[in-house]
TIMI-2910 file (N, C-alpha, C, CB; in pm, 1 decimal, decimal comma, always signed):
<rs>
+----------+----------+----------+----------+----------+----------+----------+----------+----------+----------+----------+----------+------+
!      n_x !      n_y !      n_z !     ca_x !     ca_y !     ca_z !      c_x !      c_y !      c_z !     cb_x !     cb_y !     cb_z ! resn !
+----------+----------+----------+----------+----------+----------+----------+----------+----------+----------+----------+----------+------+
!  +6470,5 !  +5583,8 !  +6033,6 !  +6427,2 !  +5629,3 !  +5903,3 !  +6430,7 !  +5781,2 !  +5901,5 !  +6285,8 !  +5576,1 !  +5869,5 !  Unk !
!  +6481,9 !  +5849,1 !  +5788,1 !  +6469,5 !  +5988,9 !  +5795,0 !  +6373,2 !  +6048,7 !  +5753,4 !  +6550,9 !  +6042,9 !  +5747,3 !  Unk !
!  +6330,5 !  +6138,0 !  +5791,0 !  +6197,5 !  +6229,6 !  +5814,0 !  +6140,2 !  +6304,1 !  +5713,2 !  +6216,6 !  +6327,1 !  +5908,7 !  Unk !
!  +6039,3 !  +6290,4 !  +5662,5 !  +6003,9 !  +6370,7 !  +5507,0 !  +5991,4 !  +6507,8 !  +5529,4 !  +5855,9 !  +6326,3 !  +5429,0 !  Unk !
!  +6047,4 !  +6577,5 !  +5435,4 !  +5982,0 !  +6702,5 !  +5495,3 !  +5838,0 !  +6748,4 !  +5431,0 !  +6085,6 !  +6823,6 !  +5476,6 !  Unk !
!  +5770,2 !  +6824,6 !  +5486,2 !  +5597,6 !  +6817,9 !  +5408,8 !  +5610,5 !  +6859,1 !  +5279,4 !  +5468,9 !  +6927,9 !  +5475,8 !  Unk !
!  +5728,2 !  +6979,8 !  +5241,8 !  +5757,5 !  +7020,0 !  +5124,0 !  +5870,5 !  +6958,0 !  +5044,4 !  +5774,2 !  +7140,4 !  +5137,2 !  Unk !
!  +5877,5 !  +6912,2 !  +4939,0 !  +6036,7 !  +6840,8 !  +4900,4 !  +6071,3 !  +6893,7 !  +4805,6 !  +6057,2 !  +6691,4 !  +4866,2 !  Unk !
!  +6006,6 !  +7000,6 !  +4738,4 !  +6017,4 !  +7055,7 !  +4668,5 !  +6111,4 !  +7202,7 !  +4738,3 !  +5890,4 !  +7050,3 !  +4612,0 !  Unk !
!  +6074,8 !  +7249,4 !  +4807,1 !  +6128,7 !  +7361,3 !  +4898,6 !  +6247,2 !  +7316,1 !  +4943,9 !  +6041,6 !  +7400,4 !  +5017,5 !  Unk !
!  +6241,9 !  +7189,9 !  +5020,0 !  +6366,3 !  +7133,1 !  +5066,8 !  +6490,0 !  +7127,6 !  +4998,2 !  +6345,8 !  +7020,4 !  +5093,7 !  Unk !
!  +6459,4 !  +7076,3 !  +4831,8 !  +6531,7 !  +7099,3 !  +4740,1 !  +6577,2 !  +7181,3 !  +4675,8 !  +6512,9 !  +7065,3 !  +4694,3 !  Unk !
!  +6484,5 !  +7288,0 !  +4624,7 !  +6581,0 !  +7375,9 !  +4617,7 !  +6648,2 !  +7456,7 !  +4674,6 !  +6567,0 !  +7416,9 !  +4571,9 !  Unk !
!  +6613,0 !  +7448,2 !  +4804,6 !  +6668,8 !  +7518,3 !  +4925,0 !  +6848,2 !  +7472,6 !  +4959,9 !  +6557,2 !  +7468,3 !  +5062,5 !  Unk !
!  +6839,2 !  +7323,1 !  +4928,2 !  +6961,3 !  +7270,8 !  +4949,4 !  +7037,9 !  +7267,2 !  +4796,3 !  +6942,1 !  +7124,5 !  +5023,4 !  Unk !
!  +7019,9 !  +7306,6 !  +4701,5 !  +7053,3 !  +7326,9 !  +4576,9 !  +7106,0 !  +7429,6 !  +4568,0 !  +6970,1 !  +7319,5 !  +4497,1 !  Unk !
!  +7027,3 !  +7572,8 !  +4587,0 !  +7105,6 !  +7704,6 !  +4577,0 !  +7177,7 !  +7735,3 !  +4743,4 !  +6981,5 !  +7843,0 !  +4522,7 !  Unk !
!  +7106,1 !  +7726,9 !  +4827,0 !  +7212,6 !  +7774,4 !  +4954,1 !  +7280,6 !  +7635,2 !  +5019,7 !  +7115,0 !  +7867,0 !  +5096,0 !  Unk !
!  +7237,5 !  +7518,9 !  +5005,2 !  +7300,8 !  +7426,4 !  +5080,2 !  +7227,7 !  +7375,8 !  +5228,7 !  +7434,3 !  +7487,8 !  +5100,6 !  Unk !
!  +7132,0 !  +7456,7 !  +5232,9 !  +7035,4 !  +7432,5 !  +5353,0 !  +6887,8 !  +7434,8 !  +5317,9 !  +7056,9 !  +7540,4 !  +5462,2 !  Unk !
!  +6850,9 !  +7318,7 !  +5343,3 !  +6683,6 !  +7307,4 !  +5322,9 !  +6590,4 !  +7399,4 !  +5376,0 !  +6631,5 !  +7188,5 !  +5378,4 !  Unk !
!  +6465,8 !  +7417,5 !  +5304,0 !  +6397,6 !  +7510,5 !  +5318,4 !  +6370,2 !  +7633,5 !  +5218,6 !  +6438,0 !  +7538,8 !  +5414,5 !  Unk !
!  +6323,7 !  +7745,0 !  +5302,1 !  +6239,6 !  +7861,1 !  +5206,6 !  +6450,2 !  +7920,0 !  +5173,6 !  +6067,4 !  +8028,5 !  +5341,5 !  Unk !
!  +6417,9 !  +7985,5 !  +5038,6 !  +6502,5 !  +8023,5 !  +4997,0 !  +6547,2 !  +8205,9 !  +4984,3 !  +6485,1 !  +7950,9 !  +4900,2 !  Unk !
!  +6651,8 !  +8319,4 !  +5036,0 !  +6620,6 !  +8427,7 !  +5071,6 !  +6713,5 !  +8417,4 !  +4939,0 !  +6634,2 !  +8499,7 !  +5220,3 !  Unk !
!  +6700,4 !  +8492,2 !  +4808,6 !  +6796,2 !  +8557,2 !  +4700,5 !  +6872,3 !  +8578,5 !  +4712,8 !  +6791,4 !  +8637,4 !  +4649,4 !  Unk !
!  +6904,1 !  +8711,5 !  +4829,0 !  +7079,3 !  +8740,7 !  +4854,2 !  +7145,6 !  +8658,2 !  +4933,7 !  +7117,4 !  +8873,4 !  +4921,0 !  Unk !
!  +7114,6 !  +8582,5 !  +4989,7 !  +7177,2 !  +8503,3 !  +5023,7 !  +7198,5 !  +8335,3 !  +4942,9 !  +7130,8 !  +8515,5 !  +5138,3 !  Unk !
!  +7096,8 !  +8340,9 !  +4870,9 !  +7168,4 !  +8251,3 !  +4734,7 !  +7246,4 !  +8288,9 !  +4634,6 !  +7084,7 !  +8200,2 !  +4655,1 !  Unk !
!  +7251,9 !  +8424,3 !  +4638,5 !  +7340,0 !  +8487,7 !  +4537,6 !  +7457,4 !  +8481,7 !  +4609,3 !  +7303,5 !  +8632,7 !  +4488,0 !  Unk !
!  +7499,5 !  +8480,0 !  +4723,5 !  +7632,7 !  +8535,3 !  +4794,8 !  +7685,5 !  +8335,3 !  +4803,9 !  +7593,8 !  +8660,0 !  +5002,6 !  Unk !
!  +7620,5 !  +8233,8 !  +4817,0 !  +7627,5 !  +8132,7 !  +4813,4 !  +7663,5 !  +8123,4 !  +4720,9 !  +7557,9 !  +8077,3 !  +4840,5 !  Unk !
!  +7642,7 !  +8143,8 !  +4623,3 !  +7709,2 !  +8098,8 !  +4488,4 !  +7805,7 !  +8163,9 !  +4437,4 !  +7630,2 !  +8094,2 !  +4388,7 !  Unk !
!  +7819,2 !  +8302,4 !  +4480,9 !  +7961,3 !  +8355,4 !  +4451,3 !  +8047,2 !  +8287,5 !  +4534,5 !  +7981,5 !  +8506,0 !  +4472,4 !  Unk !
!  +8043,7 !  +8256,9 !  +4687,2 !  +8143,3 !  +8169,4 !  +4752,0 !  +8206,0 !  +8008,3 !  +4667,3 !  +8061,9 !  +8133,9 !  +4896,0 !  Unk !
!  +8076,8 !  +7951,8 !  +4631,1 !  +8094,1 !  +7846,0 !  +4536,2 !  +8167,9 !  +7868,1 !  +4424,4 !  +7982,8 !  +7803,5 !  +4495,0 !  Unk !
!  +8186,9 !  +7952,4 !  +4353,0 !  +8199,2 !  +8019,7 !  +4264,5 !  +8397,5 !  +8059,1 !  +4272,2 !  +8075,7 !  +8139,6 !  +4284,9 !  Unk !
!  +8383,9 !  +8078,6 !  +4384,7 !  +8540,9 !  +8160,5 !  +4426,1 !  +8609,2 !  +8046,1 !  +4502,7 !  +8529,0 !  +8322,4 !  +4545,3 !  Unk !
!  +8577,8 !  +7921,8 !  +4511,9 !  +8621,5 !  +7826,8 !  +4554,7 !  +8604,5 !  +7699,0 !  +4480,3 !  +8582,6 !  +7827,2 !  +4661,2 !  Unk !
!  +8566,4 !  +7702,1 !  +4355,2 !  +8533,9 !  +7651,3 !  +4213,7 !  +8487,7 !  +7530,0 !  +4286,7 !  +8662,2 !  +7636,0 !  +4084,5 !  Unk !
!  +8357,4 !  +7525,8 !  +4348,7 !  +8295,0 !  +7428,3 !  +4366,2 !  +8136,2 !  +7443,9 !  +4340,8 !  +8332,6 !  +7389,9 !  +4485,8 !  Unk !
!  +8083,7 !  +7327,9 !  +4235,7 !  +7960,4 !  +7347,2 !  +4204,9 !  +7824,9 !  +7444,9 !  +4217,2 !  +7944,7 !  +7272,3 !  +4235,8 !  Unk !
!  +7753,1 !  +7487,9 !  +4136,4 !  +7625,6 !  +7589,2 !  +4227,4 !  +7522,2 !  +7561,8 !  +4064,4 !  +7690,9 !  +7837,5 !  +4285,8 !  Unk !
!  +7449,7 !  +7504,1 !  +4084,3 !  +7371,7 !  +7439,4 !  +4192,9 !  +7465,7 !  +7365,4 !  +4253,5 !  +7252,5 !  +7355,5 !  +4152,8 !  Unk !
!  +7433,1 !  +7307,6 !  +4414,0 !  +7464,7 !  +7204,7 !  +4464,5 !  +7389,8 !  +7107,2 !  +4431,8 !  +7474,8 !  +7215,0 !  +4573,7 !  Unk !
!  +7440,5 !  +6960,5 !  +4447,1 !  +7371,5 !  +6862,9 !  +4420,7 !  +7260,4 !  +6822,1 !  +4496,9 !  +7442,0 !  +6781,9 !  +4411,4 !  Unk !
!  +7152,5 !  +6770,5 !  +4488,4 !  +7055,8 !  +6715,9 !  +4599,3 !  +7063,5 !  +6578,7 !  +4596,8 !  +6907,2 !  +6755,5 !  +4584,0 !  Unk !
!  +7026,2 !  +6512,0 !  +4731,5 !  +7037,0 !  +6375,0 !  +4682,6 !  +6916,9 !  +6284,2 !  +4640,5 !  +7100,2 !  +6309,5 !  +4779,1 !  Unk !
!  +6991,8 !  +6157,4 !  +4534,5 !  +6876,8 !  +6139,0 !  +4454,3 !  +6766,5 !  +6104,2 !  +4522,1 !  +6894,8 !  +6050,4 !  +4360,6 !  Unk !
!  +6729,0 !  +6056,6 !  +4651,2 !  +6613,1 !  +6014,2 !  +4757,7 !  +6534,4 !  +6127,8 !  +4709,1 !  +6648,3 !  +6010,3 !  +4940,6 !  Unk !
!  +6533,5 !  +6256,1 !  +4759,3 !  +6465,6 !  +6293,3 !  +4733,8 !  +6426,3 !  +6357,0 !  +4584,9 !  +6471,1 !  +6333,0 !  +4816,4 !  Unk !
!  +6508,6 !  +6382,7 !  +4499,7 !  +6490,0 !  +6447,3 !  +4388,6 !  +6373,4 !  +6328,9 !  +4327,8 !  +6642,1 !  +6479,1 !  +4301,5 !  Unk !
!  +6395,0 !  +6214,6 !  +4358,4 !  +6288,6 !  +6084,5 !  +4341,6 !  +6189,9 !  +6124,8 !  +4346,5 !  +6281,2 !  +5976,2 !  +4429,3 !  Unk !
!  +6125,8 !  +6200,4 !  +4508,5 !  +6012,5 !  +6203,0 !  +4518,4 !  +5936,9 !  +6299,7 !  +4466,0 !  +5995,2 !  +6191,1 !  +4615,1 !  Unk !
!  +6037,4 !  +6390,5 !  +4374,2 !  +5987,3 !  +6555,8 !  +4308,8 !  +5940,9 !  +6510,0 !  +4171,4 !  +6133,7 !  +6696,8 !  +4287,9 !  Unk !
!  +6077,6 !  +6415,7 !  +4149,4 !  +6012,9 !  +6365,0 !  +3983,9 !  +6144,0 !  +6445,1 !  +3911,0 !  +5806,4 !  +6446,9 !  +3920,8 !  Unk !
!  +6225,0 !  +6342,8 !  +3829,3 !  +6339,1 !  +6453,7 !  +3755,3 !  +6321,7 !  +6529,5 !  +3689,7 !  +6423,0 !  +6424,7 !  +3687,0 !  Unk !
!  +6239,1 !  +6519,9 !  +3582,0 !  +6187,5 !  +6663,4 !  +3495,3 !  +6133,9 !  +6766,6 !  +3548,8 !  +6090,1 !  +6645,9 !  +3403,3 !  Unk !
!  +6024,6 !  +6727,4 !  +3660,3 !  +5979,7 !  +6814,4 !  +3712,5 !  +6098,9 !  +6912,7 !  +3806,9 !  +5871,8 !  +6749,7 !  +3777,2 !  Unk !
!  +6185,7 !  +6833,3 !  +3870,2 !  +6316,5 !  +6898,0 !  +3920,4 !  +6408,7 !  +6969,2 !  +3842,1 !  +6391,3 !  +6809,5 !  +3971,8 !  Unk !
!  +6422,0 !  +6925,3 !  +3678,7 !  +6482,4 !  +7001,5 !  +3613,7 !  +6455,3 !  +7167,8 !  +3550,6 !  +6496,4 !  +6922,5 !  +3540,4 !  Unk !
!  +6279,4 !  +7164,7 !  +3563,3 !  +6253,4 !  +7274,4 !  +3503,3 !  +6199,8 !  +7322,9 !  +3669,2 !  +6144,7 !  +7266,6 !  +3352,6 !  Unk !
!  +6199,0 !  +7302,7 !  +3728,2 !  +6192,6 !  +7364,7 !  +3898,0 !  +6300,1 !  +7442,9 !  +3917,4 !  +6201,1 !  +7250,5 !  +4025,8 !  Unk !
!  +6453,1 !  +7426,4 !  +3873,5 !  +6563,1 !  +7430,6 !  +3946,3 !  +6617,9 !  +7570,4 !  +3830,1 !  +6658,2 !  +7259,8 !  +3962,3 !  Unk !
!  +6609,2 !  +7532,3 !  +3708,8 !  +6566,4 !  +7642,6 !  +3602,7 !  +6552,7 !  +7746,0 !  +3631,3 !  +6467,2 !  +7633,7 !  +3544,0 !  Unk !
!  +6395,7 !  +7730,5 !  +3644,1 !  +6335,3 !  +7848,6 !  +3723,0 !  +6416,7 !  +7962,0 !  +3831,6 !  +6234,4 !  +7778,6 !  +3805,0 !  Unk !
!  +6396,1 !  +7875,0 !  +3963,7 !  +6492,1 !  +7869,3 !  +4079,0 !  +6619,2 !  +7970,7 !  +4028,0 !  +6544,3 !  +7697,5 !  +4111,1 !  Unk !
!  +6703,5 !  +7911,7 !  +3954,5 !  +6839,9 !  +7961,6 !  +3939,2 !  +6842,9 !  +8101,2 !  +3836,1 !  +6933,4 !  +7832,6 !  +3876,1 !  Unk !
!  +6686,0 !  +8073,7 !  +3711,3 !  +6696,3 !  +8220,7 !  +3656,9 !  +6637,3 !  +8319,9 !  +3796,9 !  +6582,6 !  +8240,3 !  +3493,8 !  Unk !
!  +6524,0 !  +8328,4 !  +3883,6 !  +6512,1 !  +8433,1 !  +3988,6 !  +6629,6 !  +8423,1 !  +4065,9 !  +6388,5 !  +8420,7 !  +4077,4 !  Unk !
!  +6754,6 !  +8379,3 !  +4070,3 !  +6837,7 !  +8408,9 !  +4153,3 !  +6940,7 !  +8545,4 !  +4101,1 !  +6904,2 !  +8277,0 !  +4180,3 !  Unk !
!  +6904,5 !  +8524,8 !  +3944,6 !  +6952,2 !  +8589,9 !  +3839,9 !  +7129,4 !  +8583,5 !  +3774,8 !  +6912,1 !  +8720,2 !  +3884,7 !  Unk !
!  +7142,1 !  +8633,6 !  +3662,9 !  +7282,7 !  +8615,1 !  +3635,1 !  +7390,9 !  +8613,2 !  +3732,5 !  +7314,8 !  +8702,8 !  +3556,6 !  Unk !
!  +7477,5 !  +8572,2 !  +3732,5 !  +7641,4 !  +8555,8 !  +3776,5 !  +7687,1 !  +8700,7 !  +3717,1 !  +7741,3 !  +8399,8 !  +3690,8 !  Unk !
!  +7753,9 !  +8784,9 !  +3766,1 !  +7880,4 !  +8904,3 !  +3706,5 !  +7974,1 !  +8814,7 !  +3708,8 !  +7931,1 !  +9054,7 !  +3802,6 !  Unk !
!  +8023,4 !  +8708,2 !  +3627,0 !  +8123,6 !  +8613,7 !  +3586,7 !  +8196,6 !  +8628,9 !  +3427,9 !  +8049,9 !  +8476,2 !  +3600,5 !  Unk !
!  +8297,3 !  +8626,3 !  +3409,0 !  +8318,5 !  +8606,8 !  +3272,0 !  +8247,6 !  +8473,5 !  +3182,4 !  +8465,1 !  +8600,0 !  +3267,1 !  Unk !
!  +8259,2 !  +8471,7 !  +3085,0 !  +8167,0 !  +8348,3 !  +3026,3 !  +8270,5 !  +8266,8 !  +2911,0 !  +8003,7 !  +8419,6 !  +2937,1 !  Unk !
!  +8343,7 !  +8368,2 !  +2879,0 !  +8444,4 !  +8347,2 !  +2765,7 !  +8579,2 !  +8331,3 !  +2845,0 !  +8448,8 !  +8479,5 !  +2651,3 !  Unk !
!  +8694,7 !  +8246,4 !  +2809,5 !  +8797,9 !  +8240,3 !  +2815,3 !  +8885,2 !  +8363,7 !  +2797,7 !  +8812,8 !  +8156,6 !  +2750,8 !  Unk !
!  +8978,9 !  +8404,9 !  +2859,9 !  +8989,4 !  +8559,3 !  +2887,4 !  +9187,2 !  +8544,2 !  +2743,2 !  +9015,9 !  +8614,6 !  +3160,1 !  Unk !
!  +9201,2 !  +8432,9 !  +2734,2 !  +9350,5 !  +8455,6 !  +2688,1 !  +9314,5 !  +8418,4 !  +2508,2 !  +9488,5 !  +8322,5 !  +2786,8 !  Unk !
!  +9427,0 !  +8424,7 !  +2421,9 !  +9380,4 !  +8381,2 !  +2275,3 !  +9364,8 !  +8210,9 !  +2268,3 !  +9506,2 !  +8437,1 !  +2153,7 !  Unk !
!  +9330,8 !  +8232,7 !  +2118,0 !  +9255,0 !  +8098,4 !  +2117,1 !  +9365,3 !  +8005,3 !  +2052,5 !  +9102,2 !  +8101,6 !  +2024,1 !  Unk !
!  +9392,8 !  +7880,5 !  +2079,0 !  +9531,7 !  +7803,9 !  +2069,1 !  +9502,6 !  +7756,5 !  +1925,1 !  +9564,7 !  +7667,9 !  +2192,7 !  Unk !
!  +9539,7 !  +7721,8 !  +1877,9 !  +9536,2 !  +7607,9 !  +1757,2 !  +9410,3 !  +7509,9 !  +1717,1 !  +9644,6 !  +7508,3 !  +1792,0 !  Unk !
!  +9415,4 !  +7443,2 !  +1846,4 !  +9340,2 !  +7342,5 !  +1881,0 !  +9209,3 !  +7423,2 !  +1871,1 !  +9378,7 !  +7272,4 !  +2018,0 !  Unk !
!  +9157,4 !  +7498,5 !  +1964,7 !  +9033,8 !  +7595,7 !  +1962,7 !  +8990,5 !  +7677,1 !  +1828,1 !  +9062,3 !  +7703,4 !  +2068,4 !  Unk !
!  +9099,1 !  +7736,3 !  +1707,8 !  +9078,7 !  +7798,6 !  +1597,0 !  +9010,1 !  +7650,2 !  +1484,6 !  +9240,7 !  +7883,5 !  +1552,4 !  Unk !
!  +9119,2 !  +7559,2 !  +1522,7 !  +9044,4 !  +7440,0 !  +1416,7 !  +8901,7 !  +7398,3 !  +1428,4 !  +9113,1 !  +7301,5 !  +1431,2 !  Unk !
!  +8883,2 !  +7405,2 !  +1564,3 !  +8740,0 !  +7345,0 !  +1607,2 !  +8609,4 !  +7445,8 !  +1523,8 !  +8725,2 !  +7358,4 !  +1806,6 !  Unk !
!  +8667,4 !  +7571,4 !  +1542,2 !  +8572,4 !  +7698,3 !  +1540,2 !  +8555,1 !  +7700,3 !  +1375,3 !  +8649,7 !  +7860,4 !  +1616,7 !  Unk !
!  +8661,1 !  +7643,3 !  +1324,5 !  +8698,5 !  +7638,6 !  +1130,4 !  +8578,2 !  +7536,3 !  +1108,1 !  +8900,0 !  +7550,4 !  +1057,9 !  Unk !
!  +8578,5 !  +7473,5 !  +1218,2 !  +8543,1 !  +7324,0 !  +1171,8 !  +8352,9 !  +7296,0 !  +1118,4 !  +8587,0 !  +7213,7 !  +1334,2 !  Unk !
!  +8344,3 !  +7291,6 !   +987,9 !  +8208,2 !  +7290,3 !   +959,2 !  +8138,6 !  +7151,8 !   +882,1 !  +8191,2 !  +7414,1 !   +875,3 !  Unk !
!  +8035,0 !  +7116,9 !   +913,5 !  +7971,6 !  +7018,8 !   +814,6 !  +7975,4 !  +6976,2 !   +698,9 !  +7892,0 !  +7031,1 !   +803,2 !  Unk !
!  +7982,5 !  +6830,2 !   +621,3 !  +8016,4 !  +6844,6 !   +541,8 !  +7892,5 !  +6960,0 !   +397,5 !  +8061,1 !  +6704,4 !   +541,4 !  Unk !
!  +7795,3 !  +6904,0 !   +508,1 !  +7677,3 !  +7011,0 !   +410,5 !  +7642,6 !  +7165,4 !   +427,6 !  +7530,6 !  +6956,9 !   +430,3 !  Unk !
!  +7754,2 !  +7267,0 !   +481,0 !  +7787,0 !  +7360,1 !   +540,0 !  +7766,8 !  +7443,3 !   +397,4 !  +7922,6 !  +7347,8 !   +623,9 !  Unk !
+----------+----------+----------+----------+----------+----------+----------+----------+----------+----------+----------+----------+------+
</rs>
């Protein structure tokens, strides 16, 4: 059987932003996620559901929130860097009929 840790809360987000359970150091969740980031693989990382169980999901959702605003913004673009196709101008046209 695998071993609880006393904190599962720590554990989690520990393995969420750096990938290793436990207390969490900033720059080094920040540099974790730029690696993630530059190798277009997820950040947060996922936790698994065993334990996110024992945190409670909501309570994990606004935990992780938290968590990821003190890690603070990404220097990432946010917007698509080329023009907008056809497809993207119609969408953006595109309004309700009670608009």
């Amino acid at each position: 059987m695998a071993k609880e840790s006393a904190d599962p809360v720590a554990e989690a987000i520990g393995l969420a932003l750096t990938g290793s359970p436990g207390p969490v150091d900033l720059e080094r969740a920040r540099e974790v996620r730029q690696r993630c980031r530059d190798a277009a693989r997820p950040w947060p990382m996922p936790v698994p559901p065993e334990l996110l169980a024992r945190i409670g999901y909501g309570r994990w959702a606004a935990l992780l929130a938290e968590a990821v605003a003190q890690v603070g913004p990404a220097n990432s673009p946010t917007r698509h860097p080329g023009a907008l196709g056809p497809d993207d101008r119609r969408l953006l046209q595109d309004r309700p009929p009670h608009w």
